[in-house]
TILUMNU-24073 format. One record per residue: residue number from 1; residue in one letter; x, y, z of N, C-alpha, C in turn. Coordinates in nm, 2 decimals. Each point is the difference from the previous one (the first is absolute). Layout:
# residues N
NUM,a,X,Y,Z,X,Y,Z,X,Y,Z
...
END
This chain:
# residues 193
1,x,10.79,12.94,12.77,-0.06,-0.13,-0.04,0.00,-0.01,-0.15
2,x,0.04,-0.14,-0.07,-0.03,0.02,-0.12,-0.04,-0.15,-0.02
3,x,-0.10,0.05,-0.13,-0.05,-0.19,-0.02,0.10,-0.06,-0.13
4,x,0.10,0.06,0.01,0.09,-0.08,-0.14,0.05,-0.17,0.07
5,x,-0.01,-0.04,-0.11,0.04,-0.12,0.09,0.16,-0.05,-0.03
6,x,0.01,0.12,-0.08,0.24,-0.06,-0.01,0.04,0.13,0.10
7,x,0.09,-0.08,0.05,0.08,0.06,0.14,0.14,0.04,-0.07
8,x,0.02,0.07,-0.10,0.12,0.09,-0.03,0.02,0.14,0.08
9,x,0.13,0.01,-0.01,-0.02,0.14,0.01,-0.01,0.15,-0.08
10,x,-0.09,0.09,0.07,-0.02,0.08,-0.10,0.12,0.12,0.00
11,x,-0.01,0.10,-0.08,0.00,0.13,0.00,-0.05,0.15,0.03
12,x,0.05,0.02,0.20,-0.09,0.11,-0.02,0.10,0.11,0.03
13,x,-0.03,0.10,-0.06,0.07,0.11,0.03,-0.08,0.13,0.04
14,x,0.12,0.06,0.08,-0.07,0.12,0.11,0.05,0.12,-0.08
15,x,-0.02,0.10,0.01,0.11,0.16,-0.06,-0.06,0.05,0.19
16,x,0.12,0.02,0.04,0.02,0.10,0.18,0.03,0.17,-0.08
17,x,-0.10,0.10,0.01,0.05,0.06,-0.02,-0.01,0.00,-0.19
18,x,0.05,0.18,0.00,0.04,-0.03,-0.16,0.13,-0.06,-0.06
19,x,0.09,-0.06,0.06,0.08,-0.05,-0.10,0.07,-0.08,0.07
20,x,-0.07,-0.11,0.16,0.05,-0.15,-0.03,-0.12,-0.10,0.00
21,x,0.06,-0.09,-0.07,-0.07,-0.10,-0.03,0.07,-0.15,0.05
22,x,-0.13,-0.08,0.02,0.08,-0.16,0.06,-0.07,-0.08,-0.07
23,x,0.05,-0.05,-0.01,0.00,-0.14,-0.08,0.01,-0.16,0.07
24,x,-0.14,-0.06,0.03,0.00,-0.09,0.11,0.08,-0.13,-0.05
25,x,-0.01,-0.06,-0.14,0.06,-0.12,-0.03,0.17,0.01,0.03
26,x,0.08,0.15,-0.02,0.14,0.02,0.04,-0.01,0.04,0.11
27,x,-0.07,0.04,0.07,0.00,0.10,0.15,0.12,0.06,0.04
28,x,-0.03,0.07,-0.14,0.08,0.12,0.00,-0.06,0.10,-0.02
29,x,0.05,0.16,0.01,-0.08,0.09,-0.02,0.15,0.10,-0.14
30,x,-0.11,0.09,-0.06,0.09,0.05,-0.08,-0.08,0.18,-0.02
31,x,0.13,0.08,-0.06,-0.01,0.08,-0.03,0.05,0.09,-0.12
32,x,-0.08,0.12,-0.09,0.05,0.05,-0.10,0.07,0.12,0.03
33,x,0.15,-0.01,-0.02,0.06,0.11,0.05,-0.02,0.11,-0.13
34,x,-0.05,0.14,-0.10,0.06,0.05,-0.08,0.13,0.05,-0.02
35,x,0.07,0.01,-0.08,0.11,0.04,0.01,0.04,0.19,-0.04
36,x,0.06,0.05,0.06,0.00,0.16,0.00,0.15,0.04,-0.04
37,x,0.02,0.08,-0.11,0.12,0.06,-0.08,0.05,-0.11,-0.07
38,x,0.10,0.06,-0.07,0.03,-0.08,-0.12,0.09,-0.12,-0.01
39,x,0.03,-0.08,-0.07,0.08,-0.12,0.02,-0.01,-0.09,0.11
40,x,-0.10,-0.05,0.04,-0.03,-0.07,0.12,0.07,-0.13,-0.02
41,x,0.09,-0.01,0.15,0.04,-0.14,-0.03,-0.04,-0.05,0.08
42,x,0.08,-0.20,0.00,-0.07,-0.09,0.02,0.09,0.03,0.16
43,x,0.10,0.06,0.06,0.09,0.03,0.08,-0.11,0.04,0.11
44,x,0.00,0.11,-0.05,-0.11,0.08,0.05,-0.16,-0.05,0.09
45,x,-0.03,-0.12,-0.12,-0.14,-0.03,0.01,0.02,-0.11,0.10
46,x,0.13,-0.05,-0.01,0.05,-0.10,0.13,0.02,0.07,0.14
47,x,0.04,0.10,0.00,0.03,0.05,0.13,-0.14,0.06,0.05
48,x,-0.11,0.05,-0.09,-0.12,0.05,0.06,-0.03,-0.12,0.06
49,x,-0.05,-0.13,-0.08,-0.06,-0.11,0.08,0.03,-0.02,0.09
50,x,0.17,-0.02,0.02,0.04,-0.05,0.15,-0.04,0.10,0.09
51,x,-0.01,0.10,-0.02,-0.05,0.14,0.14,-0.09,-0.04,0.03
52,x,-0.06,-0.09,-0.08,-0.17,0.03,0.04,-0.04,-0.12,0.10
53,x,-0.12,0.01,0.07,-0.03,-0.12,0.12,-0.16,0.00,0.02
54,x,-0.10,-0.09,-0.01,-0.08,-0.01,-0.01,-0.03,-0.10,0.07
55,x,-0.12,0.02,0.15,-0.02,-0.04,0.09,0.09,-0.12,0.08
56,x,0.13,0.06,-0.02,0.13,-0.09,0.06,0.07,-0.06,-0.12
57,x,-0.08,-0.01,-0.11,0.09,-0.07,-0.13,0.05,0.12,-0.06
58,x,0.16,-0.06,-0.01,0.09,0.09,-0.10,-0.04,0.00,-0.15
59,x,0.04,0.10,-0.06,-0.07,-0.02,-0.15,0.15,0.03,-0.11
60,x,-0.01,-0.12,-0.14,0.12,0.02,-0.09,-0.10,0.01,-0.10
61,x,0.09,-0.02,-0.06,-0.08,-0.01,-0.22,-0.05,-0.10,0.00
62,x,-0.10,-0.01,-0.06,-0.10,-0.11,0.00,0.12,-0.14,-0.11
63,x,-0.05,-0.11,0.03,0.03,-0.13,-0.04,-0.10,-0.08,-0.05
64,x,-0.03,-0.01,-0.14,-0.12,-0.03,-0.06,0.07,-0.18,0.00
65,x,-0.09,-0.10,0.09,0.00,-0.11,0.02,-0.11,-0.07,-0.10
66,x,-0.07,0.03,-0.07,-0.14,-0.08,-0.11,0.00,0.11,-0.06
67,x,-0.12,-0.07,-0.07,-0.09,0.09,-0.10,-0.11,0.07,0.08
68,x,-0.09,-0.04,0.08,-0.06,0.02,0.11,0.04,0.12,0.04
69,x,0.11,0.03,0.06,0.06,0.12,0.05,0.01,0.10,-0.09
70,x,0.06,-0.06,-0.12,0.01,0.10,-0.07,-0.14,0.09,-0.06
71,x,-0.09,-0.09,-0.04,-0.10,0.09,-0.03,-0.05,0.02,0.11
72,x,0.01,0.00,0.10,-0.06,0.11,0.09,0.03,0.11,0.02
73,x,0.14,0.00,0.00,0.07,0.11,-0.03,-0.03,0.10,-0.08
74,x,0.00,-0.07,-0.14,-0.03,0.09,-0.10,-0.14,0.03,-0.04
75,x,-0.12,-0.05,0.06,-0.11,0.07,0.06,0.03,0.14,0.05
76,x,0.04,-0.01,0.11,0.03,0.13,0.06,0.08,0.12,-0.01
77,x,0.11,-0.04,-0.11,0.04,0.10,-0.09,-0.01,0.04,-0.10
78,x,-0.06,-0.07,-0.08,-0.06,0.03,-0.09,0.11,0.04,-0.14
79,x,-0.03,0.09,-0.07,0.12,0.03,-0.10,0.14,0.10,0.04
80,x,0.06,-0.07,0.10,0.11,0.07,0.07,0.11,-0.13,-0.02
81,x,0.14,0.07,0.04,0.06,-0.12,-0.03,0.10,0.04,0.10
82,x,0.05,-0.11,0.08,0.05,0.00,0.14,0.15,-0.10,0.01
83,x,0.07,0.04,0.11,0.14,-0.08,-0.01,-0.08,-0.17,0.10
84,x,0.10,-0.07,0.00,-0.04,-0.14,0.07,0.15,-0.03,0.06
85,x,-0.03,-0.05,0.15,0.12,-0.06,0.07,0.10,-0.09,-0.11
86,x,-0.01,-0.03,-0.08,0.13,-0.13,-0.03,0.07,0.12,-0.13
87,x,0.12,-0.09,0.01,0.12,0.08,-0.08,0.14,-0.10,0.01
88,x,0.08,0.05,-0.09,0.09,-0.10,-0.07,0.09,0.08,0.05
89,x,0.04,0.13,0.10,0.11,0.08,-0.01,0.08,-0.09,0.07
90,x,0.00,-0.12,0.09,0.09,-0.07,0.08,0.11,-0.07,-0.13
91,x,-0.08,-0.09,-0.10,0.04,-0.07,-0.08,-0.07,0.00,-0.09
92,x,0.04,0.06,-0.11,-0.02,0.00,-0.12,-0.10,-0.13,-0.05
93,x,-0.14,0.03,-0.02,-0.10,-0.14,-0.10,0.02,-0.07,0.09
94,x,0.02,0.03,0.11,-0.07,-0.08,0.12,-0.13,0.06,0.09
95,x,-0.08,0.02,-0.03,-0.09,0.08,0.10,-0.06,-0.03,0.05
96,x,-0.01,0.06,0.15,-0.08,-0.07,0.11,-0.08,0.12,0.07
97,x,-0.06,-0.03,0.10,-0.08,0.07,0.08,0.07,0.03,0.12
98,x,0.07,0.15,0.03,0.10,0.03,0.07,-0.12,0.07,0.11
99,x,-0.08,-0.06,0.02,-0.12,0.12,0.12,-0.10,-0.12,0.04
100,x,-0.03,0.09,0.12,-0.10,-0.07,0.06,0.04,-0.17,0.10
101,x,-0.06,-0.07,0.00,0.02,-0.11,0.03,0.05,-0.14,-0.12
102,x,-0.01,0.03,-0.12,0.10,-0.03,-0.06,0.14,0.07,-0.02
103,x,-0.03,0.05,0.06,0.20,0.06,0.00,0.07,-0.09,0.10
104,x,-0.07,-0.07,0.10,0.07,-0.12,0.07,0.03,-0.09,-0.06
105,x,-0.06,-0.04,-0.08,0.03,-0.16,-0.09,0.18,0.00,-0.09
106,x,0.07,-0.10,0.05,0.10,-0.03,-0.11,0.13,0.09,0.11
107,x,0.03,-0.04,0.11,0.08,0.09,0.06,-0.03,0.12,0.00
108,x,-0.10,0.07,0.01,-0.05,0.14,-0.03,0.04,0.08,-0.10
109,x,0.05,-0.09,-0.16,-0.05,0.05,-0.08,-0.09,0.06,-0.06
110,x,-0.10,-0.07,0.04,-0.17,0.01,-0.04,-0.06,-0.12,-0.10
111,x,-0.12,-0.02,-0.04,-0.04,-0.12,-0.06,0.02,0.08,-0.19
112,x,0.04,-0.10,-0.02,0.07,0.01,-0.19,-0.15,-0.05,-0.03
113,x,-0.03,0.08,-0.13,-0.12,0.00,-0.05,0.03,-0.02,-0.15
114,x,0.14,0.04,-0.05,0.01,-0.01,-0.16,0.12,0.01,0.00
115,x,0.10,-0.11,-0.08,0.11,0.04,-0.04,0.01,-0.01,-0.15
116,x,0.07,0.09,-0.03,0.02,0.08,-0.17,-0.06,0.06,-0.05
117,x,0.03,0.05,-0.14,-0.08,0.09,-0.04,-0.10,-0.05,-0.10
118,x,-0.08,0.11,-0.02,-0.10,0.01,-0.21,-0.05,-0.17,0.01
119,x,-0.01,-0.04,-0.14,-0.07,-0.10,0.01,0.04,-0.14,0.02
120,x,0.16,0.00,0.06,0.05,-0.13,0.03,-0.01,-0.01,0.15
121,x,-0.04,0.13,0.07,-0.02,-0.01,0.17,-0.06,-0.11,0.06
122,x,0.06,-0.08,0.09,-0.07,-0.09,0.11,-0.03,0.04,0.11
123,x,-0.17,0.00,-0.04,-0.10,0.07,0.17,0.00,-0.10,0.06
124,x,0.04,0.03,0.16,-0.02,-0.10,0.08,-0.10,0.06,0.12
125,x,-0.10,-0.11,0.01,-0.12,0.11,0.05,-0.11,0.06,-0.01
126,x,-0.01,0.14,0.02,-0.08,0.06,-0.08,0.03,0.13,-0.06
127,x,-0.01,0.05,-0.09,0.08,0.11,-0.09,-0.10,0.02,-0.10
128,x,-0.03,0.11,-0.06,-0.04,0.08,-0.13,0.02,0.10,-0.03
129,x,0.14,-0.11,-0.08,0.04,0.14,-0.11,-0.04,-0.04,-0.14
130,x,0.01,0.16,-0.07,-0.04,0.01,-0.13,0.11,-0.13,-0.06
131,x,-0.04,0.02,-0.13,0.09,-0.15,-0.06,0.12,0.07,-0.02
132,x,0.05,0.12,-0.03,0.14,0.04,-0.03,0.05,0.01,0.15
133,x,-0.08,-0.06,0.12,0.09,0.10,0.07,0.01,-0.13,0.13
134,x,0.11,0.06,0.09,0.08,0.10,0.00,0.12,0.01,-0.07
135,x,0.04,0.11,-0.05,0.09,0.05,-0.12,0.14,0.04,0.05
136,x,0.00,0.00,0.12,0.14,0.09,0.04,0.06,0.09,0.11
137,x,-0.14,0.03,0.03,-0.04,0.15,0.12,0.03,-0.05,0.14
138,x,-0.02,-0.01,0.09,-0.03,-0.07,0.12,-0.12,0.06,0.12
139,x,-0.09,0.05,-0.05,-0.11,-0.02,0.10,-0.10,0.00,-0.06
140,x,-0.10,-0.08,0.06,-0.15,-0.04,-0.05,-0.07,0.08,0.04
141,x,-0.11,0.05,-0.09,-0.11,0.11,-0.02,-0.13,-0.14,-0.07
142,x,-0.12,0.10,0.07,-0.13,-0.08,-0.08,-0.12,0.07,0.00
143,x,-0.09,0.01,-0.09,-0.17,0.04,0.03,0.03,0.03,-0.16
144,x,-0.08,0.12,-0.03,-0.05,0.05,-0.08,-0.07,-0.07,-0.16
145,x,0.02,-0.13,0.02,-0.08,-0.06,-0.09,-0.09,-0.12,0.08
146,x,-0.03,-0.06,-0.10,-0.17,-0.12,0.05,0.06,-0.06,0.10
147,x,0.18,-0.10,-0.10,0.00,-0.12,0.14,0.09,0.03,0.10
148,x,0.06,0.16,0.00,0.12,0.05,0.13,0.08,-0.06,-0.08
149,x,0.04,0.00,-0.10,0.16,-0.09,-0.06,0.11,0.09,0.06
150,x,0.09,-0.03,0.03,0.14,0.05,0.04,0.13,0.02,-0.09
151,x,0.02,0.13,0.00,0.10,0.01,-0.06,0.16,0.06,0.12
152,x,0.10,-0.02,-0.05,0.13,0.05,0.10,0.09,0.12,-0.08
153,x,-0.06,0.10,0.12,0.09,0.12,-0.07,0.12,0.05,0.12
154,x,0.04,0.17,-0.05,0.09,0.03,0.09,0.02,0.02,0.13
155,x,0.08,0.07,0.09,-0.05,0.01,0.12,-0.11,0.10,0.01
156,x,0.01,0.12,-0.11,-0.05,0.11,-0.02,-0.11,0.01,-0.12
157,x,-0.10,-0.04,0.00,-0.13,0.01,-0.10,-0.09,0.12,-0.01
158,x,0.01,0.08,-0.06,-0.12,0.12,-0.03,-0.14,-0.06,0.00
159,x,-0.02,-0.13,-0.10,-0.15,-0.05,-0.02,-0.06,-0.07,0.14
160,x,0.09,-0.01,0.13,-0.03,-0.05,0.04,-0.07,0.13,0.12
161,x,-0.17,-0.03,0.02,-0.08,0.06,0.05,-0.01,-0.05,0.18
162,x,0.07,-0.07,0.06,-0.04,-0.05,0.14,0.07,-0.16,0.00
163,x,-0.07,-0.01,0.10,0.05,-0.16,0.09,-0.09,-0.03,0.12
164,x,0.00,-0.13,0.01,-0.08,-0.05,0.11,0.10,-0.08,0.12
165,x,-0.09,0.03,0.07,0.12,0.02,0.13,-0.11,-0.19,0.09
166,x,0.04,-0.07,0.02,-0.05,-0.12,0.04,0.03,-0.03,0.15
167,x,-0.11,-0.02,0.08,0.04,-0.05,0.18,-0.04,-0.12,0.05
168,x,0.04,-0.07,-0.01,-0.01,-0.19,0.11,0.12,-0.06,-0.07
169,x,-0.02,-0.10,0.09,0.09,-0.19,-0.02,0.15,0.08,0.05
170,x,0.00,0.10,0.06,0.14,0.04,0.08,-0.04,0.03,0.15
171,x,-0.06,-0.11,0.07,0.02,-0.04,0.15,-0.13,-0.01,0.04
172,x,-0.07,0.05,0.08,-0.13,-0.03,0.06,-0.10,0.08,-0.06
173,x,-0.10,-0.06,-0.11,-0.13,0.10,-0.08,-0.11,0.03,0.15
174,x,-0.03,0.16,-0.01,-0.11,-0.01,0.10,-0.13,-0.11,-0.03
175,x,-0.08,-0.01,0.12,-0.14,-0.08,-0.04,-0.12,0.09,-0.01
176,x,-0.08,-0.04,-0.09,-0.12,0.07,-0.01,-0.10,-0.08,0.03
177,x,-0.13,0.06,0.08,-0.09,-0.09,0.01,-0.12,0.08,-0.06
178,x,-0.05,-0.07,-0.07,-0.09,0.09,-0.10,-0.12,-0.09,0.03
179,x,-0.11,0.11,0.07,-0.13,-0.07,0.01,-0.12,0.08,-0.07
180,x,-0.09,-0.09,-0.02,-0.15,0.05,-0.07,-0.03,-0.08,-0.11
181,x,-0.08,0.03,-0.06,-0.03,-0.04,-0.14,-0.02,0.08,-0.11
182,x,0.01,-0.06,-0.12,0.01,0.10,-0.12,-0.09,-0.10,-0.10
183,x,-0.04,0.08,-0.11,-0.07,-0.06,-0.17,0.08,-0.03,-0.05
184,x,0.07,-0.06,-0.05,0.10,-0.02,-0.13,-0.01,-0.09,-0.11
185,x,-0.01,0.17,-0.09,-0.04,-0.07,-0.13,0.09,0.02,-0.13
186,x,0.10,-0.16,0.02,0.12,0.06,-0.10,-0.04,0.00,-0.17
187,x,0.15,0.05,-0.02,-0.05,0.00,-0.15,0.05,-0.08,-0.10
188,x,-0.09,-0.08,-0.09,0.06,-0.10,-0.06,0.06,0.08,-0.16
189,x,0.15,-0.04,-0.02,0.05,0.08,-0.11,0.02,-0.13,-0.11
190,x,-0.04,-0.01,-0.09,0.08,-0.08,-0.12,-0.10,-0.15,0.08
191,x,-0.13,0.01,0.01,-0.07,-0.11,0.01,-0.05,-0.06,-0.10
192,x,0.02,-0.14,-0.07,-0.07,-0.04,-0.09,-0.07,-0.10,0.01
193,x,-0.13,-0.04,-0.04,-0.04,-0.16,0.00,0.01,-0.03,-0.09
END
């Protein structure tokens, strides 16, 4: 029951466990994979997601669709820095979102998010990269600073500490029926009168 009187919707999120979490506004659920031995690539961090299956949903590299997403994300990772589903390896300064349910879009290309590079790039979408980037590399990495900016490195990154592995919008999300009541007392950040 709530006495608000605007009918938006909110944001609530669950953690199942220590390391998934859902996210009701995407109803999706997501996970921090760490990464183990040296040169972790983004090869690699693709083929763990796909192995993985969470309560019937297959899981790829996450696909950062808003801002929304993104800082939630980087809530939960905090000062780590992780690979992200889109990459240019198909066509050069064309990059799109080769995972998930945008990997359908465009003949199953995937959905194009940015074409070109540094600071003459056209984002189409939603995208945050640093202003030099992307420079040349072909796969998107993001966290370890305030706004998640993105930069594109090799297949093979040392700095790169993990990846999040992302599950819905590829065929039927289970249903939850969540009953009871709760307090909720959010928190207001950056309020002024």
């Amino acid at each position: 029951k709530t006495t608000s009187q605007t009918y938006k919707n909110r944001r609530l999120t669950w953690n199942y466990g220590a390391d998934i979490m859902y996210d009701s506004l995407e109803d999706h659920f997501y996970t921090w994979k760490n990464v183990t031995g040296t040169n972790p690539s983004w090869d690699n961090a693709d083929l763990a997601c796909s192995k993985l299956n969470l309560l019937g949903l297959k899981g790829y590299l996450v696909t950062m669709q808003d801002k929304e997403e993104a800082h939630f994300m980087l809530k939960h990772i905090g000062n780590k820095l992780g690979w992200l589903g889109g990459s240019d390896k198909t066509k050069e300064d064309e990059w799109r979102w080769g995972e998930g349910p945008e990997s359908t879009v465009d003949a199953g290309k995937g959905t194009l998010f940015t074409k070109g590079r540094g600071p003459t790039k056209q984002v189409i979408g939603y995208a945050n990269w640093y202003a030099l980037e992307p420079n040349g590399d072909d796969y998107a990495q993001a966290g370890r600073h305030t706004d998640a900016e993105w930069a594109d490195r090799p297949n093979k990154d040392s700095s790169v500490t993990g990846f999040f592995c992302e599950f819905g919008g590829l065929g039927k999300s289970p249903n939850f029926d969540i009953e009871g009541e709760a307090d909720m007392r959010p928190a207001c950040r950056g309020f002024k009168e």
